[in-house]
N, C-alpha and C positions, 0 to 999 in steps of 0.2 A: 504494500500500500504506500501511494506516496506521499510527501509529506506535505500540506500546502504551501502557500508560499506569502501569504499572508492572515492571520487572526491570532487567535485567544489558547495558546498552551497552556492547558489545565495542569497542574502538578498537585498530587493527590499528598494528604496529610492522613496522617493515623491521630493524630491532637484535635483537628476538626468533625474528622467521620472516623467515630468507633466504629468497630466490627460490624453490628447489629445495623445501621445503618450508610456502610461504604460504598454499598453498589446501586445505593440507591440517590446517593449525592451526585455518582460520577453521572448516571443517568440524567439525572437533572443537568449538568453541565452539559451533556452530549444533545438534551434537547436544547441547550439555549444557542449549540453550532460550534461550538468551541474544534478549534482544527485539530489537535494533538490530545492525546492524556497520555500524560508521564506518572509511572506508580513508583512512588519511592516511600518505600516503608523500614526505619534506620532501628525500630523497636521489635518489632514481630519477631516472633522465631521463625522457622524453615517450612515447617508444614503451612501456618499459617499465608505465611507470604507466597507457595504454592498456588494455596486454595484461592486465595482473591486474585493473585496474579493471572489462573485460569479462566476466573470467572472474567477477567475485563475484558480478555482477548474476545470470549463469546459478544461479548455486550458490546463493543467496541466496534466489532466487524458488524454487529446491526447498523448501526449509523453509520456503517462507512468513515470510519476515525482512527487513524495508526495510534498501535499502543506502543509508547516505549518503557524499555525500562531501567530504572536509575540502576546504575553503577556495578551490572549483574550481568555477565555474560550467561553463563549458567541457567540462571530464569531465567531468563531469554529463549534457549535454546531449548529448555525444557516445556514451555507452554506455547512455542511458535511466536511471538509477540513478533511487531515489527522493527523493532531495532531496540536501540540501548542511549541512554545517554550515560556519558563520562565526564567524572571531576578530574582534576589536575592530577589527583593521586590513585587514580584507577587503571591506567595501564595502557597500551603506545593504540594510536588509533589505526594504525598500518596492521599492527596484527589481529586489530580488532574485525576489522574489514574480511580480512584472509578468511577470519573464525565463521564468521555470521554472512557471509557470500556478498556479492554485487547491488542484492537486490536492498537490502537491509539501511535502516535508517541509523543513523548517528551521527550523536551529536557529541560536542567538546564544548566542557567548561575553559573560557579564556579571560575571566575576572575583566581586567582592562588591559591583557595583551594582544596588540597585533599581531607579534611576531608569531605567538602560541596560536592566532588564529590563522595566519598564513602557513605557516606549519599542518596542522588540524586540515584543513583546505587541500594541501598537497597530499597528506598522506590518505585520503578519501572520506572526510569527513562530511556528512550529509546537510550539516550547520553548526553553527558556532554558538555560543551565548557570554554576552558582557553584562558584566553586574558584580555586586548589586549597583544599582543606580541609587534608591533611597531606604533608609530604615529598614531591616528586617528584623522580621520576629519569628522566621525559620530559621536564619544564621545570620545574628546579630554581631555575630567576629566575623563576617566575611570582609575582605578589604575593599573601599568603594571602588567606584569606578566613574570617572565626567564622563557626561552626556555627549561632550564631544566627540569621543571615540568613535561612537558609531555612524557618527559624519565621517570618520578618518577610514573607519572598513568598510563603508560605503562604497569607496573611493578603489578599495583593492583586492575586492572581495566575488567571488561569484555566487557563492552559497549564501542561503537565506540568513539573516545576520535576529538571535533571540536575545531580547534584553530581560531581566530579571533582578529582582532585588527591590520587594517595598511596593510593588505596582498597584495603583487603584485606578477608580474612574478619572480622578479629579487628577492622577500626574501622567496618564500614559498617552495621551498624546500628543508630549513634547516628548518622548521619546519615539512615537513613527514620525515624527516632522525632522527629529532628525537624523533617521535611519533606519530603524529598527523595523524588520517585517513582520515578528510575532512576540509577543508579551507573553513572558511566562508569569500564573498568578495562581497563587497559594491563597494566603489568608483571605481577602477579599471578594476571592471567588469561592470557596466553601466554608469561608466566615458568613457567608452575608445569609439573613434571613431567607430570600429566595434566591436559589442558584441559578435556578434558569433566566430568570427575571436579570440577575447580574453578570450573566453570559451574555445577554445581549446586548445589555448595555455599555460592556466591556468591548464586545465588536462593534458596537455601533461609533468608538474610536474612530477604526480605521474607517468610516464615510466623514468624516467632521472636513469641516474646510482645515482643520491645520496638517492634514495628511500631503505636503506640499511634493515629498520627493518621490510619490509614486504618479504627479500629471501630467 
């Protein structure tokens, strides 16, 4: 499946959606159109993360929405998902590609380096992501990153460029005015009373007049 190439990367919390209700948030976000869901679960044990990791792939190929998954070659390979995303400390993206074939989505954590993201680019990565951009409250010691950047990988970049870190309604569209194709969003999107309600509003971003570098 491929990956869009512009909206709303869902990244799933175990803190927002317990167990009892996980697949029934992501659904909600998958009806409000959201392009991606990324499952990253840093608490679950092995069975568990199995189990729902299975279950998304199912629900996931309903809506026609690639599943990735955080920093797990392994789950990956064992529930079919569509590709992986990688942090800095997860392992080269050349051998990742090798593992998970041509067809497979991945993505590279590059905080605010170019060079990691031209690198990540070369060795066949599927997209990049810089951040955080503002506050978080998934990883509040991540190091920031200016908004600039993504005017600068704009510039040098052929793969879809995700920005992440702190995203809501009210900051993410100075980050596609100035670059960014898909927002990755955690809290705000399965913090919010309606999910779906806030999926759409989240992509209704990218139509706003400040959407300048996609006219």
């Amino acid at each position: 499946m491929m990956l869009r190439r512009q909206g709303i990367y869902a990244i799933t919390s175990e803190e927002l959606s317990p167990p009892d209700i996980f697949l029934q948030h992501v659904e909600q976000a998958l009806l409000g159109g959201v392009a991606a869901v990324q499952y990253r679960n840093k608490t679950a044990d092995q069975h568990l993360r199995l189990e729902q990791a299975r279950a998304l792939v199912a629900l996931c190929r309903r809506y026609e929405t690639p599943l990735l998954i955080n920093d797990d070659v392994s789950l990956c390979l064992a529930v079919g998902a569509d590709g992986v995303h990688l942090g800095q400390q997860d392992g080269d993206c050349a051998r990742t590609r090798s593992c998970l074939g041509p067809d497979a989505i991945i993505g590279v954590t590059c905080h605010d380096s170019l060079e990691r993201a031209s690198r990540a680019q070369e060795q066949g990565a599927s997209y990049v992501a810089f951040g955080r951009f503002f506050p978080s409250r998934t990883k509040p010691e991540a190091p920031a990153a200016a908004i600039q950047v993504l005017a600068q990988a704009r510039q040098v970049l052929r793969i879809p460029i995700v920005a992440i870190g702190g995203i809501t309604t009210e900051n993410g569209a100075q980050l596609i005015t100035a670059g960014a194709d898909l927002l990755a969003v955690i809290h705000d999107l399965f913090g919010a009373r309606d999910i779906t309600a806030k999926a759409c509003a989240l992509r209704a971003l990218f139509h706003s007049d400040t959407e300048v570098h996609h006219a």
